[in-house]
C-alpha positions as CSV (number, residue, x, y, z in Angstrom):
1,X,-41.9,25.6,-51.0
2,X,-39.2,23.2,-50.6
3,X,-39.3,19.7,-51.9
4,X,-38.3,16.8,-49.9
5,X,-38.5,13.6,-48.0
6,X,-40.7,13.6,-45.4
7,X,-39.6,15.6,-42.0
8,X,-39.8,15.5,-38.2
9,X,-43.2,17.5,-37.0
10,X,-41.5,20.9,-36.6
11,X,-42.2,24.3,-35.4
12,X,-40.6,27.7,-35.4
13,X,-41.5,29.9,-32.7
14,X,-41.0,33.8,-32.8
15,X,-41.5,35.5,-29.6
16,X,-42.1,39.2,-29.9
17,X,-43.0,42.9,-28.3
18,X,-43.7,45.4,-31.1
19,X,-41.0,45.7,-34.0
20,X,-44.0,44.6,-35.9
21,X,-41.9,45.5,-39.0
22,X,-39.0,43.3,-37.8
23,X,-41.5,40.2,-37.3
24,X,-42.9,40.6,-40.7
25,X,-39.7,40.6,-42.0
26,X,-38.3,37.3,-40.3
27,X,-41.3,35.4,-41.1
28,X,-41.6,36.1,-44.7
29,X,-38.2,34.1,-45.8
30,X,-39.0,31.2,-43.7
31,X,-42.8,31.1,-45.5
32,X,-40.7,30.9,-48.9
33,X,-38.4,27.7,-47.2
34,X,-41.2,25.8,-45.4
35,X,-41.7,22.5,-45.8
36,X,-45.2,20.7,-45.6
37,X,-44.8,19.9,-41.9
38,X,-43.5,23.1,-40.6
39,X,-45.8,25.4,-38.2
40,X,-44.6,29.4,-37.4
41,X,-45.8,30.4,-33.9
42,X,-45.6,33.8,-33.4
43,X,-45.6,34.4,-29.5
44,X,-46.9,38.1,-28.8
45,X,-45.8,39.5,-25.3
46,X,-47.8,42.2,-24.8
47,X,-48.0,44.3,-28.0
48,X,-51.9,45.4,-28.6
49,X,-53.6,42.9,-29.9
50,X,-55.4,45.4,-32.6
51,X,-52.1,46.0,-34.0
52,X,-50.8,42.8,-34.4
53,X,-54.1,41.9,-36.2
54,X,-53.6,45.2,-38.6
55,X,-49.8,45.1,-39.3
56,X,-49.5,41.7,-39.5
57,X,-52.5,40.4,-41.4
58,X,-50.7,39.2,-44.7
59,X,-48.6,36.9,-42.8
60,X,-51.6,36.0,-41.1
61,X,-53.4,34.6,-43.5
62,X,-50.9,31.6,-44.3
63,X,-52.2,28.8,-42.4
64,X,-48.8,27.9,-41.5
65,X,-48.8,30.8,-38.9
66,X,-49.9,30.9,-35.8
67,X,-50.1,33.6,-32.8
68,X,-50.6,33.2,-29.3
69,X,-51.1,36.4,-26.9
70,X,-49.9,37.2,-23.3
71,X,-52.1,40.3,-22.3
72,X,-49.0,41.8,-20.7
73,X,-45.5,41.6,-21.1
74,X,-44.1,38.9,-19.4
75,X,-40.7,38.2,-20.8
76,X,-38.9,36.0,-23.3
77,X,-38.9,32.9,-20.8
78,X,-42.4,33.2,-20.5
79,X,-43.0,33.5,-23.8
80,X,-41.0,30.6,-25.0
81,X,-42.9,28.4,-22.8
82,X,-45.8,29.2,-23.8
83,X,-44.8,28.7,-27.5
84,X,-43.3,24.9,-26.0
85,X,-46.8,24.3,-24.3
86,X,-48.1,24.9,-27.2
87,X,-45.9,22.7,-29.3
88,X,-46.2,19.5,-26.8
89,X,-50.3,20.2,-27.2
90,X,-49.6,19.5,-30.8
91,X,-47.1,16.8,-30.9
92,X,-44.4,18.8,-32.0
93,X,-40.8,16.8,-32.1
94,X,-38.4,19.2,-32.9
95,X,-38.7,23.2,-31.8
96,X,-36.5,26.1,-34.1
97,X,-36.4,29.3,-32.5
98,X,-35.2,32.7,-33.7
99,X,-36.0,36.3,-33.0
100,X,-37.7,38.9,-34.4
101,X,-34.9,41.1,-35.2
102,X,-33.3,38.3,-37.7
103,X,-33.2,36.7,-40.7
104,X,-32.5,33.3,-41.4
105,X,-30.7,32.2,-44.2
106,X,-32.1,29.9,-47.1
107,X,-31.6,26.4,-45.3
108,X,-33.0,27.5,-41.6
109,X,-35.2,25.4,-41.4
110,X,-34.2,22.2,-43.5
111,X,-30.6,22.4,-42.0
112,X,-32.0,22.1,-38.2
113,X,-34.1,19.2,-39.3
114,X,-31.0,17.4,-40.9
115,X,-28.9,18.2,-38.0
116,X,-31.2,16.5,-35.6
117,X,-31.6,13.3,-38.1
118,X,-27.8,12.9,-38.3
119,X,-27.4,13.3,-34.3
120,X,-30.3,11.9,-32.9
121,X,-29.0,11.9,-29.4
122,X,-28.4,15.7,-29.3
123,X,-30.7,17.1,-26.9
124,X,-30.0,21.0,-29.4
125,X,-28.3,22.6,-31.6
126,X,-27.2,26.3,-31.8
127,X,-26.2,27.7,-35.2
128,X,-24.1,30.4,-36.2
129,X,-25.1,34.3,-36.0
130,X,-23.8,36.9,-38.3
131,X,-24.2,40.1,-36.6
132,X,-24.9,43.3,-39.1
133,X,-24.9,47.1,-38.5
134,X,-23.4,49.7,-40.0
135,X,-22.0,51.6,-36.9
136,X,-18.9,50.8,-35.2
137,X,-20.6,49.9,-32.5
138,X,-22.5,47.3,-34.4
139,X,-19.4,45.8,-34.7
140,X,-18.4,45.6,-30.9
141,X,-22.0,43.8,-30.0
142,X,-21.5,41.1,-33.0
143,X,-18.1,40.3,-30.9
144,X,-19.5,40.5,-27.5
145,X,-23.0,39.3,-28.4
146,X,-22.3,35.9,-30.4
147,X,-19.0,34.4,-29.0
148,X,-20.9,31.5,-28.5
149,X,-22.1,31.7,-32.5
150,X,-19.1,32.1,-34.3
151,X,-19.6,30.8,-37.8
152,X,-16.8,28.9,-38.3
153,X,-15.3,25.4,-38.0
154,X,-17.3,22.0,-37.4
155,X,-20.1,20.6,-35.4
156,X,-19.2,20.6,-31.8
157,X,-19.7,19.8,-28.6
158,X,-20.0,23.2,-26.4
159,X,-18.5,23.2,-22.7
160,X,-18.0,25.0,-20.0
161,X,-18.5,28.2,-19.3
162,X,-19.5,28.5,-23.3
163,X,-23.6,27.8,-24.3
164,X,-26.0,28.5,-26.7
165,X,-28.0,31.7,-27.3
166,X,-31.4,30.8,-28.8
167,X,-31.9,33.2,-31.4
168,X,-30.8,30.7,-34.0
169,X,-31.4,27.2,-31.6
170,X,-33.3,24.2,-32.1
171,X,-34.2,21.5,-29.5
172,X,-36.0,17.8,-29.2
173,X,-39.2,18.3,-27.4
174,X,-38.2,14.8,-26.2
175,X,-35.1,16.1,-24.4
176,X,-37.3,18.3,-22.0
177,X,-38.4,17.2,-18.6
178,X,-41.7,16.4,-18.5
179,X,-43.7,18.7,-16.2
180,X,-41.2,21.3,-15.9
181,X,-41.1,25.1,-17.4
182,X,-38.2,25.1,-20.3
183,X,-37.0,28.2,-19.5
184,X,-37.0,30.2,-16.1
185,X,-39.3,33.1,-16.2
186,X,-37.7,34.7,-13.2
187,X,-34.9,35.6,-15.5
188,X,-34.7,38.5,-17.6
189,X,-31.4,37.3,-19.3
190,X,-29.8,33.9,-19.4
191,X,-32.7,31.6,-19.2
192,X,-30.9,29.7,-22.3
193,X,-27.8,29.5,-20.2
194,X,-29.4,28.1,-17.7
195,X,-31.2,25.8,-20.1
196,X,-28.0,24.8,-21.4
197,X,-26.4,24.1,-17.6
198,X,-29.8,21.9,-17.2
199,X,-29.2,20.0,-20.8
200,X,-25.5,19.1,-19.4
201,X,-26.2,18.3,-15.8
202,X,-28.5,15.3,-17.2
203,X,-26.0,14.1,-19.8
204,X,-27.6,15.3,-23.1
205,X,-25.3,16.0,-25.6
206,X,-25.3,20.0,-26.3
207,X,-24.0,20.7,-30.1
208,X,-23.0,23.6,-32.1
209,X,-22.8,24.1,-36.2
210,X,-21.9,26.9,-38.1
211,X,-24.5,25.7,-40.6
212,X,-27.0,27.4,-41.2
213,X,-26.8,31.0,-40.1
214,X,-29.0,33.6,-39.8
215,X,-28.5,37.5,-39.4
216,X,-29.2,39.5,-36.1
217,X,-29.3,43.6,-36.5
218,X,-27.0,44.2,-33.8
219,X,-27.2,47.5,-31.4
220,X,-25.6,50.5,-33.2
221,X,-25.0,52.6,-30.5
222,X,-22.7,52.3,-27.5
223,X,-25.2,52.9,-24.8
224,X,-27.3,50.5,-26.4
225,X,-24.6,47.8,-26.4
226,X,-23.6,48.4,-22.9
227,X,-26.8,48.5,-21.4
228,X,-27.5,45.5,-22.8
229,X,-24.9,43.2,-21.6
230,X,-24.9,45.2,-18.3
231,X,-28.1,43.4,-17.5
232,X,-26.8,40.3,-18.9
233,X,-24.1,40.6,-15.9
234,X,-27.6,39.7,-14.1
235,X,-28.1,36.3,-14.2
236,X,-24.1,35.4,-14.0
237,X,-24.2,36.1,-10.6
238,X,-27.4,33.8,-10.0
239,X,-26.5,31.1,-12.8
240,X,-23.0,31.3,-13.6
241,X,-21.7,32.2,-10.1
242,X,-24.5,30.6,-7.8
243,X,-25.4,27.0,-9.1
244,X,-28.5,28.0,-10.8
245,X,-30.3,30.0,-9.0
246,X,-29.2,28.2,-5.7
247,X,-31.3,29.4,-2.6
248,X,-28.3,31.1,-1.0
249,X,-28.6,33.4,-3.3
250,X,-31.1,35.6,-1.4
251,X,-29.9,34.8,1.5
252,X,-28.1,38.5,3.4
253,X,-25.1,36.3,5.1
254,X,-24.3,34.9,2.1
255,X,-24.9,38.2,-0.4
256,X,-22.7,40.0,1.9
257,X,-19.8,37.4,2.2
258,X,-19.9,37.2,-1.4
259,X,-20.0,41.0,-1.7
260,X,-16.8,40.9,0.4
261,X,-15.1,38.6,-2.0
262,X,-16.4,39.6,-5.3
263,X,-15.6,43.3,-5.0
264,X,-12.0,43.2,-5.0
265,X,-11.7,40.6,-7.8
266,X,-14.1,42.8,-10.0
267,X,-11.1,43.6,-12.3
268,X,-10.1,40.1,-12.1
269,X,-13.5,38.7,-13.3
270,X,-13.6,41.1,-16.0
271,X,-10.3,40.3,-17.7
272,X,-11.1,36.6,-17.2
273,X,-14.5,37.3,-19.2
274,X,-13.0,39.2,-21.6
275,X,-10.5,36.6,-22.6
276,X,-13.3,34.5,-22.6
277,X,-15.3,36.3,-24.9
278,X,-12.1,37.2,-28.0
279,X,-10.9,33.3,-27.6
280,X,-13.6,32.4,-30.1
281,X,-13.0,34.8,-32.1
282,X,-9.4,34.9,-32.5
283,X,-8.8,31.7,-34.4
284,X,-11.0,33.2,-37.5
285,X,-10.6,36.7,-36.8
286,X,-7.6,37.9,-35.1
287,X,-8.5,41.6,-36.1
288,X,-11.5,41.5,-33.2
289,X,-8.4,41.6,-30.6
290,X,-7.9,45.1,-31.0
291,X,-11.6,45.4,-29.5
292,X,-10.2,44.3,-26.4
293,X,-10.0,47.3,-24.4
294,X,-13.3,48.3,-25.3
295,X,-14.9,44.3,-24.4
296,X,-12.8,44.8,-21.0
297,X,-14.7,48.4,-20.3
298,X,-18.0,46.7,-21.0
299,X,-17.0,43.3,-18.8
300,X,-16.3,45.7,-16.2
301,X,-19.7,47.1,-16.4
302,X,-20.8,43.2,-16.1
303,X,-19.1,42.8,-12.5
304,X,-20.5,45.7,-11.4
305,X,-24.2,44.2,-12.3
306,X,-22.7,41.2,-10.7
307,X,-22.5,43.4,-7.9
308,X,-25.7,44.8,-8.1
309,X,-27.8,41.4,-8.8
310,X,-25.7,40.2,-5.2
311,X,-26.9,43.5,-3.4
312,X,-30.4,43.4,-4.2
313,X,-31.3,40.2,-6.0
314,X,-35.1,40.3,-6.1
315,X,-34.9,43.8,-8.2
316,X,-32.7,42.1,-10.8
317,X,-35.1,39.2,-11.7
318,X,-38.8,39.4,-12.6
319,X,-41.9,38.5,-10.9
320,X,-42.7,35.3,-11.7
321,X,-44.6,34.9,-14.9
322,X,-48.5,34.4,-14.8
323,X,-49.4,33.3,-18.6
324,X,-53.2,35.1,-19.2
């Protein structure tokens, strides 16, 4: 274990479904980092509880770790507000969050703590992602996937239309509104834009560093990648494109007025994304441009989720969560 000065109460919270392999492995480097004050809660949404006991029961036993269950799968929102319930229970001050599928490098955890010591008005912090796979089309959802991660350059502000994903992410309990859900369960991708929009609209400073990184195993196949960010085209219609979830959304008039607009700037709104999306990118690694006309194919998949989300909204979020 670590030595050092005493640190904000802390706690890293895993949510999961299965890939009880994967979870082992992401906890077991941060038990070798922790620091006295640090608490892992593993969130568990929906994998039989038996088998979490069995496969997991090493980890278990540290009594750093911690699992909560949801007795069906209710989505990563839902699960990440359980694990923030669970922290404000506790007096928690600072939250880390990464995913199952990762591994955090050596200074995870004491890095996040530092960075919200030196910039104590920063509501979070997102880190930088390394994206590995051995596939080529690894390689295609590290660019698509962490734009908003790129490992390079200084602490940041991050602005518009850029965010923070929250697979290596840490946040001030403090920051949160009081009485309020963190993220939106309704949402099966982009609660953490939607986060971030929520962060800005109340004037709390929103910061990226490329310190520390962790590793996600990225998608190796190109149906996986594409079906992936084809539901992430989702929530940009009701976030990105309808002021967070704005009521009009739903509304027919107003889904087929934008129907009538959208559909012939579909080509339009995927060039603009994929701009978007290699701009990071190409100050550190101008090679990724030659991945353009395959990021344009995939944004075009985007619009056409767009599309979809706009035709039948209610299909493309989730029931509203009901924590059991």
């Amino acid at each position: 274990m670590p030595e050092g000065d005493s640190s904000a109460r802390h706690c890293i919270i895993i949510p999961f479904l299965g890939r009880l392999d994967q979870v082992e492995r992401c906890v077991r480097p941060l038990l070798e980092q922790r620091l006295p004050e640090t608490e892992i809660l593993l969130v568990n949404d929906g994998t039989p509880v038996t088998a979490v006991a069995e496969q997991l029961r090493a980890i278990l036993k540290n009594p750093c770790v911690h699992v909560v269950h949801h007795a069906e799968n209710l989505g990563v929102a839902a699960a990440r507000n359980t694990a923030i319930e669970w922290c404000a229970e506790r007096d928690v001050e600072v939250v880390l969050m990464i995913d199952s599928d990762c591994l955090p490098g050596n200074d995870f955890i004491v890095r996040h703590l530092a960075l919200h010591r030196e910039y104590p008005d920063a509501a979070c912090f997102g880190c930088g992602v390394i994206g590995v796979g051995r596939t080529f089309w690894a390689k295609l959802d590290k660019v698509m996937s962490w734009v908003h991660s790129v490992p390079f350059g200084e602490i940041r502000a991050v602005n518009h239309p850029y965010h923070l994903p929250t697979t290596n992410f840490s946040l001030k309990m403090s920051a949160l509104p009081a009485g309020q859900a963190a993220f939106d369960g309704r949402l099966q991708t982009g609660e953490d834009a939607l986060l971030i929009r929520a962060f800005r609209r109340r004037g709390k400073p929103v910061l990226f560093s490329p310190q520390p990184v962790i590793y996600h195993f990225d998608r190796t196949t190109f149906s996986g990648v594409f079906k992936h960010h084809y539901i992430w085209g989702y929530h940009q219609y009701f976030v990105q494109l309808n002021q967070d979830i704005a009521p009009r959304s739903f509304q027919p008039w107003y889904r087929a007025l934008f129907l009538l607009a959208f559909i012939p700037c579909m080509p339009l709104f995927a060039l603009l994304g994929a701009v978007l999306n290699l701009k990071p990118w190409a100050r550190h690694k101008p090679q990724y441009l030659l991945f353009f006309p395959l990021v344009l194919l995939v944004w075009m998949g985007k619009a056409v989720a767009v599309a979809e989300a706009a035709a039948r909204p209610h299909q493309c979020l989730r029931e509203p969560a009901v924590v059991t």
